[in-house]
N, C-alpha and C positions, 0 to 999 in steps of 0.2 A: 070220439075216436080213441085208439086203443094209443099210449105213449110211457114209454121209459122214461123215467124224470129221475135226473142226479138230484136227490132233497139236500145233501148232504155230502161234502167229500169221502168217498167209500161207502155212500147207501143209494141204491139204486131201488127205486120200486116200477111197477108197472102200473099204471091208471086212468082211468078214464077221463081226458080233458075234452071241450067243446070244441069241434069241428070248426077253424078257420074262415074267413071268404076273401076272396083278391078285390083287393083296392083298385085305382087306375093304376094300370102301367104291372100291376102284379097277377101274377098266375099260379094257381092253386093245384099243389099235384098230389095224386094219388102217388104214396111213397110205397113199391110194391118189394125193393131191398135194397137192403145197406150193406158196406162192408167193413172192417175193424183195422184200421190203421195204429203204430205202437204210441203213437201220440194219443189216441183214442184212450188206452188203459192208464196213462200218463195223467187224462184229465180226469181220469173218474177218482184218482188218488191223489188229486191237487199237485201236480206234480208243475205247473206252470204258476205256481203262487199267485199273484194279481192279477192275472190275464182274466181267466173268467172266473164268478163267485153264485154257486152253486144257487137257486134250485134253475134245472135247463134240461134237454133236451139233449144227450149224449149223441157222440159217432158225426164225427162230418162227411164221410161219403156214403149216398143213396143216388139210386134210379128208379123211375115212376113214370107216372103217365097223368100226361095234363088232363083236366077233369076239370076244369071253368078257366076263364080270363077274364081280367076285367077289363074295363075302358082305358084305350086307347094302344091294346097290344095288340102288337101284329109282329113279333119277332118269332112266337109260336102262337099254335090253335088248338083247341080239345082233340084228344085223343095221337097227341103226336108223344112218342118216347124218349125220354128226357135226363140228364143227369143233372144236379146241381153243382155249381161253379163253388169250390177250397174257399177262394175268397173272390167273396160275392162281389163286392165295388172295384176290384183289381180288372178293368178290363183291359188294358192292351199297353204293349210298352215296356220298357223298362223297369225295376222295382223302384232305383234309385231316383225316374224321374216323377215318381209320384210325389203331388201335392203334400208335402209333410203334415195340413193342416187336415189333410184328408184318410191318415193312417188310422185312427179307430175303427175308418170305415172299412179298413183293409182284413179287420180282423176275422177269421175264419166261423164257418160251421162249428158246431159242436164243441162251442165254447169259445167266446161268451156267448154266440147267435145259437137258437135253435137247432140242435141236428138232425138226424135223418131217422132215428128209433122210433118214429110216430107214422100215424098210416095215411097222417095228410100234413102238406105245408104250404105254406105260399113264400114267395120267393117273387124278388125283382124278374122282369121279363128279360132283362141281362146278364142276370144270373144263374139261365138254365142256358143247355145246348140240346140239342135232339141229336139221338145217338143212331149207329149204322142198324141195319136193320136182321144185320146176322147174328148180333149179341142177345143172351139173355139178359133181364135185370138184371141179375146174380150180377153176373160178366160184366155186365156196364157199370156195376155200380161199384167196380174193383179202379174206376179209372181217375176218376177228378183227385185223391190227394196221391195215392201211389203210381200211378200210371204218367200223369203228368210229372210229376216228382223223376221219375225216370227220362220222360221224354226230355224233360229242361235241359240234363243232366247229358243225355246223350246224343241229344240232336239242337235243340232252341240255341243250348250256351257252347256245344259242343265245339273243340276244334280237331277232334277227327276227322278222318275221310276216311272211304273205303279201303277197305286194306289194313288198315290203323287196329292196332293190338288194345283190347279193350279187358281190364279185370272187373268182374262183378264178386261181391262177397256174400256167400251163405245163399238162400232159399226162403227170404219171405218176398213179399210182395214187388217193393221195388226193384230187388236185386231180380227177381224174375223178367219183371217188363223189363228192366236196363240190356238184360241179357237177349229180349227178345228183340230191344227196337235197335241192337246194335246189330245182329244179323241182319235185322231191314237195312241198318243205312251200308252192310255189305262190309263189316268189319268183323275181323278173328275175335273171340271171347275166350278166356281164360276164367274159370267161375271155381271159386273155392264152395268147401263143404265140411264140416266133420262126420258126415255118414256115407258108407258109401252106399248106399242104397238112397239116398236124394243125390249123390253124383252119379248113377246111371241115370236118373231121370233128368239130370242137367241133361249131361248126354243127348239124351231124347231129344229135349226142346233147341239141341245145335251147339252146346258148348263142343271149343274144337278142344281143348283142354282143361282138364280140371285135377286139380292138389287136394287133398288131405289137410286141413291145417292140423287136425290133432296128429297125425302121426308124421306130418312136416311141419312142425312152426317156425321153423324159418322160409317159410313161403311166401315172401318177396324174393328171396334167391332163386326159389325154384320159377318163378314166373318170370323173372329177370332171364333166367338159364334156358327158358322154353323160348324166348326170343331170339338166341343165336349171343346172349352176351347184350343187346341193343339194350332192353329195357321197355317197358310197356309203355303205350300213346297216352291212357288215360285210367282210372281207377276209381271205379265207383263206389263213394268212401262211407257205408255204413255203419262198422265196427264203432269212429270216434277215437278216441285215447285209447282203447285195448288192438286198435288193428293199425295207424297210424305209422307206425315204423316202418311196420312190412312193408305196407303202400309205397312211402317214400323210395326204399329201395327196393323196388320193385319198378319205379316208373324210370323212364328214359330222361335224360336231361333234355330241360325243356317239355317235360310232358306234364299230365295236367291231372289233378285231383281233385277229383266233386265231389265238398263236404256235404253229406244229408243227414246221416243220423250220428247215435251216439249210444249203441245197441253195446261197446264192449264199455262205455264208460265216455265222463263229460270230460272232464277235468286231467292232464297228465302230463308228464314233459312232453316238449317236443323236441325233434332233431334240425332244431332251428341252423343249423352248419347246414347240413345235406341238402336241405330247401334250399338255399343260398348259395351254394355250388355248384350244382347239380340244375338250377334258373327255371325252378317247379312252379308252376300256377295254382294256388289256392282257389279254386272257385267255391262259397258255399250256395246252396242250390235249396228255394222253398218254395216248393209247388210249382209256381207260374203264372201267367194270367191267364183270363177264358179268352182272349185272342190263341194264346198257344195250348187250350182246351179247342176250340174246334179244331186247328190244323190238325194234333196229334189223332181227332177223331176221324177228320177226312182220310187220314194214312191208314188208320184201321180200317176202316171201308173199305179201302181199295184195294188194303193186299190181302182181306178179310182174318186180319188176327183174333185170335181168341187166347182173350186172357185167362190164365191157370188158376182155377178154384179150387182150394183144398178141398174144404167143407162148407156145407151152406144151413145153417139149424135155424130153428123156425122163434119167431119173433119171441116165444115163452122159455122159449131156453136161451135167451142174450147173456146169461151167466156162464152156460155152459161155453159158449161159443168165445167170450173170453179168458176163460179157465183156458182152453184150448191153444188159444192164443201165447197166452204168458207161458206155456208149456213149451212153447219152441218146437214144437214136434211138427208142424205144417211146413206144405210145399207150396208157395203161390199166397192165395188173398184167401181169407177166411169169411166167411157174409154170413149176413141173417135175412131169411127172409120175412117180408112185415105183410102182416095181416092172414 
């Protein structure tokens, strides 16, 4: 089978390793596409230091289609379409109340475990879900780290309701689904941009308002000012240390911030006073379990969402596809198709 192998921190090759088989209890999929989360280009540059040590199997999110089982599964069967579970052993629950003895096993796809750049895998029979049947791969295979990332974020951990003023930041992947599953659960979005030509297409997809950060950087005022003075329910906190302030004041007292990434930067002051005044919720937010991988997929079925693919490039151009990536120029989830 055909496979991308990190040999090396910043060396990627493509090569021919020996096709898999499933054990008891594991099921082997044809891996048919993956898609490129910023944690993704993070491990291909060692950018998680001890976490995983090169040579592996980049990119934790793919969809495929089962192609054998072995003995004694019955949670899926050949030929059923499948995404694989961020973290495989994380099945249901809380994060905090997992076994601490059991946290290696929590560790993700694509680093240290296998990821998805190859055109076959096997995987625990727990660690796959079958997906709706109106998505493409492409489509499906944008959901297990971004998609749940967003749902934890605005539904699993969520203390919105309908109605509740929700900011998303920028136009990758997350911020896309955060934006989309908050129109599901029937709340206002507020979604920043620096282009305006990706805010007509927020637009599109239901923001009811959207800022300019480059030509408003004080765009917590202005999302603050679009509430009537109140302040936002919730804000979906991408940027890190470069977006941070604004969020704070931008949100309402007592409203809530879901940390996920750290896209403007890790490390910075914070407004440790305004938190503390103003009686703000820090939630930070990593993936989820495959308990809340099926719910988010049963919701997609049902209202039949389709997640926003920039670009999809074909498994021999996985350099171009994350050139593309780190270019910031994409709207939605970027993929490769495999094989």
């Amino acid at each position: 089978m055909k496979a991308v192998v990190l040999e090396s921190f910043g060396k990627l090759e493509l090569r021919d390793l020996p096709a898999p088989s499933p054990a008891a209890g594991q099921v082997l999929v044809r891996i048919r596409a993956a898609s490129l989360n910023y944690r993704d280009l993070l491990m291909v540059k060692g950018g998680y230091g001890s976490l995983a040590k090169p040579p592996f199997v980049p990119v934790s999110d793919g969809a495929g289609e089962v192609s054998e089982v072995g003995p004694g599964v019955t949670r899926v069967k050949p030929g059923d379409r499948v995404v694989m579970s961020f973290f495989q052993k994380w099945l249901a629950g809380p994060a905090q109340r997992l076994d601490p003895q059991a946290v290696p096993d929590k560790a993700p796809l694509g680093g240290p475990h296998d990821g998805t750049l190859r055109e076959f895998g096997v995987f625990d029979e727990q660690g796959v879900s079958v997906i709706p049947d109106h998505l493409s791969y492409e489509e499906a295979a944008c959901l297990p780290c971004a998609g749940l990332t967003a749902w934890s974020a605005v539904v699993a951990q969520a203390t919105t309701e309908p109605g509740d003023v929700v900011v998303t930041q920028g136009t990758g992947g997350v911020s896309v689904f955060a934006l989309q599953f908050a129109k599901l659960r029937g709340c206002r979005v507020i979604a920043t941009s620096s282009s305006e030509e990706k805010i007509t297409r927020l637009k599109a997809i239901g923001a009811d308002v959207t800022i300019n950060y480059k030509t408003t950087p004080e765009w917590g005022k202005a999302a603050r000012a679009a509430t009537g003075g109140r302040g936002v329910d919730q804000v979906v906190e991408v940027g890190g240390a470069g977006t941070l302030a604004q969020s704070i004041r931008a949100t309402r007292f007592g409203g809530t911030l879901s940390m996920i990434g750290v896209l403007g930067g890790a490390a910075g002051e914070m407004p440790v006073a305004l938190i503390v005044m103003n009686n703000l919720r820090l939630q930070g937010v990593t993936v989820g379990s495959r308990a809340d991988l099926d719910q988010m997929l049963r919701a997609i079925g049902t209202a039949r969402l389709k997640p926003v693919v920039d670009t999809a490039f074909p498994m021999e151009k996985w350099a171009d596809a994350m050139a593309h990536m780190s270019a910031g120029k994409h709207f939605g989830k970027v993929c490769i198709t495999v094989g």
